[in-house]
C-alpha positions in Angstrom: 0.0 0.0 0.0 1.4 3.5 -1.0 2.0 5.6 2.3 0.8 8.5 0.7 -3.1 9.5 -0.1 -4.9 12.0 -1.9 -6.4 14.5 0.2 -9.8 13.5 -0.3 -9.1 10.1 0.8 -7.3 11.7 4.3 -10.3 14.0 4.9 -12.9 10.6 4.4 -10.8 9.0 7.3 -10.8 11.6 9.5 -14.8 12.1 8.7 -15.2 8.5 9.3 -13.0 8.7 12.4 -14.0 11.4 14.3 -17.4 13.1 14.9 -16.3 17.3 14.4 -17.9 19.6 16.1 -17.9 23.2 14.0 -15.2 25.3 16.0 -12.4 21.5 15.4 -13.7 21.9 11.5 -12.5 25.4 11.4 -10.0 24.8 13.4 -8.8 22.0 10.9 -9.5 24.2 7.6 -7.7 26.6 8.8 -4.8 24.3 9.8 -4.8 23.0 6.3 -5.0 26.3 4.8 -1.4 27.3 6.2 0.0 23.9 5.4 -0.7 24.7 2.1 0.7 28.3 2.1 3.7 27.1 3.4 4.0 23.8 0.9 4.2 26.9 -1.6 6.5 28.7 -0.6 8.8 25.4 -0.1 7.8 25.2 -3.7 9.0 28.9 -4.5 12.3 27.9 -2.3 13.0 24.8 -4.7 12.1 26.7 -8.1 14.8 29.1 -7.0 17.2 26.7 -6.1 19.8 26.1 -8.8 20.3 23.4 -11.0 22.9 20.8 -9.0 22.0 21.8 -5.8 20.0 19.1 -3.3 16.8 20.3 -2.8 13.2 18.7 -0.7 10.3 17.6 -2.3 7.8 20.5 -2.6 5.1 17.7 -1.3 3.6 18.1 2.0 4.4 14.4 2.8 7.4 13.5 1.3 10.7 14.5 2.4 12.5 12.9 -0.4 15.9 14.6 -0.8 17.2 15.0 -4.7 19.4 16.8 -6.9 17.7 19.3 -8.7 18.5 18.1 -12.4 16.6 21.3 -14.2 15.9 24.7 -13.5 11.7 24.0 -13.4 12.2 21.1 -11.2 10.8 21.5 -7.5 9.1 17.6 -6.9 10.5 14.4 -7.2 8.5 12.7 -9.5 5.1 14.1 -11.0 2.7 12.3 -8.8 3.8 14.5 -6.1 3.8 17.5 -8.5 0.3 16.8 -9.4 -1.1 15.8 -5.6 0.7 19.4 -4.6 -1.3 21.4 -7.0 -4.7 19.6 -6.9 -4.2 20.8 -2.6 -3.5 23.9 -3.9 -7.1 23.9 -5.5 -8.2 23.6 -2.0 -7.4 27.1 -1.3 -8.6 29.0 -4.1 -11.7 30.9 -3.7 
């Protein structure tokens, strides 16, 4: 089983889980609102690193550490690139 899920998968378990009452649902979409602000700027961080240097995943879970092999690269492969900007969605209003 892949240790990582989509984010509509993690928000059915913690539905199924745990009965919210409205101030811990705030609470929690607020939570997940800065996570994403600051995956983003970790993104912004590895699109200005340059090309040879090590760099993070841009990914909220993965800490997979790489050498940046182009100057667009910030994930390490492009299921995490697209799982990062379908969160990103999230935000959007």
């Amino acid at each position: 089983m892949n240790d990582y899920y989509s984010e509509a998968e993690y928000l059915s378990d913690l539905e199924a889980d745990l009965v919210f009452v409205e101030d811990d649902r705030e609470a929690f979409k607020e939570w997940r609102e800065e996570s994403i602000i600051d995956d983003f700027n970790h993104y912004l961080r590895n699109k200005k690193a340059k090309v040879g240097e090590k760099i993070v995943c841009a990914e909220n879970r993965c800490n997979t550490k790489f050498m940046k092999k182009s100057y667009q690269q910030a994930f390490c492969c492009t299921k995490h690139k697209d799982q990062f900007w379908n969160r990103q969605k999230l935000i959007i209003k």
